[in-house]
N, C-alpha and C positions, 0 to 999 in steps of 0.2 A: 763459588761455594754457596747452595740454598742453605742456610741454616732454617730448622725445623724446631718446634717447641713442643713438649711433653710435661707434663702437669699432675703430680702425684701427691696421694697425702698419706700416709705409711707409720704414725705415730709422732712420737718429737721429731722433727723438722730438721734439726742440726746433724742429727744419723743418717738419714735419709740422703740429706746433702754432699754428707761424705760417702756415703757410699757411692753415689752417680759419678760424684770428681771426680772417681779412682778409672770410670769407664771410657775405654779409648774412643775416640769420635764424640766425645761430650766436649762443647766448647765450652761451656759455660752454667755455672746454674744460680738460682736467687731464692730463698728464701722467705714466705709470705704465709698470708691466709685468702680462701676463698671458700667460697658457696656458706655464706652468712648474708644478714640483712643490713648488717651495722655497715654504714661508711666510714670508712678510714678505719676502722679499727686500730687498738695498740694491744699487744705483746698481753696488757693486764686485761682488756675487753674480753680477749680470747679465751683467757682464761678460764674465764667465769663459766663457760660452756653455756652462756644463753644468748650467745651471737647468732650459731649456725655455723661457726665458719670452722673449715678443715687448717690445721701446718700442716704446710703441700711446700715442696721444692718443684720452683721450674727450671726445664733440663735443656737445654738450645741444645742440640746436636747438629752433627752433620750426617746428613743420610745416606752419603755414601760410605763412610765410615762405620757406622756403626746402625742397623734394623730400628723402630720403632719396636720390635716383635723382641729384639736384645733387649731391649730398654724395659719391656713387660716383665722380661723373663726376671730380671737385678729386682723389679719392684715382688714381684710373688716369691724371692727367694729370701731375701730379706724382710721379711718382718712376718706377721700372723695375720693372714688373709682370715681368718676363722673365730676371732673376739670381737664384738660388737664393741666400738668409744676407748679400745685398751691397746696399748701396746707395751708388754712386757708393767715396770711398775706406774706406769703413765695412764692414766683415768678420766674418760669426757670424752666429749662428742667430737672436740678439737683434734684427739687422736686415731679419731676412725680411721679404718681401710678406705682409699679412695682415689678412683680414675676419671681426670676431668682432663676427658679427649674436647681437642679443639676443630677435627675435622672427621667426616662421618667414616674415612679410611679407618682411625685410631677407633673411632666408636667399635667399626666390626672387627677390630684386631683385638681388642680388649674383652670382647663377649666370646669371640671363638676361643682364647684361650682361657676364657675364666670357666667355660664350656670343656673346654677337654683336660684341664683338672679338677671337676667335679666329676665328669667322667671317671679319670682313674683313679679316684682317691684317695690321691696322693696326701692329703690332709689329715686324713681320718674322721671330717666333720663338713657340715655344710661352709663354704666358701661365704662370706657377709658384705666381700668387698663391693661399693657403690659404684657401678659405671654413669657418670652424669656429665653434661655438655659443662664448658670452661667457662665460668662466672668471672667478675670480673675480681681481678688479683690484686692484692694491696699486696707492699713490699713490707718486711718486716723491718723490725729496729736496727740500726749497723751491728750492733753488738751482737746480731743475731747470725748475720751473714759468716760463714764459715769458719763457724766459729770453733768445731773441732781442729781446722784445721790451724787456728792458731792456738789453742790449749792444750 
C-alpha cells in the first residue's frame, strides 16, 4: 500500500482533523502549521497571526481507497472557501482557506476544481482559497493532535 499525503488548512485545525478521520481510505492524519517564516513555531506563535503560517491537517491516505479529487471535495464542503483569514468565529491569517499540494498532479487537481466552482457558483462569491506548493510542516502541540476526538 503507497500511502499519499494531502495538506490542507480550512480554519481551526482540530475540525478539519476530524472531519478527514471520518473519511474511509484516510490512514492517518497530524496536525500542524505551515507556510510561515518562523521555525518551530508553537501553538501561541501562531496565534499572533504574524508568523505566516496556516492550521493545516495532514491527510496520509491510501489512493486506492479513497481520490485525492474525494479528499478536495470533504475540503470545499466543509468550511467557507469565500472569507479571507476567517472561518466561522475564528479570525487571522492562521485560519485562512488553504491547499498546499505536494506534487504538481494535486496542484492541477486543485486548480481545476477551485475552476469549476467558480464556474458554477456554487458559492455565491468569489472562491479566496490559496493554491500554494507544501512548505515545510511543523507538528503541533500533542494536546492538539485529535483533539476532538478525545473531547
Amino acid at each position: 500500500m503507497a500511502i499519499e499525503i494531502a495538506t490542507f488548512g480550512m480554519g481551526c485545525f482540530w475540525g478539519a482533523e476530524h472531519t478527514f478521520r471520518k473519511v474511509n481510505g484516510v490512514v492517518s492524519t497530524v496536525v500542524g502549521y505551515m507556510g510561515g517564516s518562523l521555525e518551530d513555531p508553537t501553538y501561541k506563535d501562531v496565534c499572533t497571526g504574524k508568523t505566516g503560517h496556516a492550521e493545516v491537517v495532514q491527510v496520509f491516505y491510501d489512493p486506492e481507497k479513497v481520490s485525492y479529487e474525494q479528499l478536495l471535495e470533504v475540503f470545499w464542503e466543509n468550511h467557507d472557501s469565500t472569507t479571507p483569514n476567517r472561518q466561522g468565529p475564528d479570525v487571522g491569517s492562521q485560519y485562512r482557506s488553504v491547499i498546499f499540494y505536494h506534487t504538481p498532479q494535486q496542484r492541477e487537481a486543485a486548480l481545476k476544481m477551485k475552476n469549476q466552482l467558480e464556474r458554477s457558483g456554487r458559492f455565491g462569491r468569489p472562491i479566496v482559497t490559496e493554491i500554494v506548493p507544501a512548505a515545510k510542516f511543523y507538528r503541533a502541540e500533542e494536546y492538539h493532535q485529535k483533539y476532538l476526538d478525545r473531547h
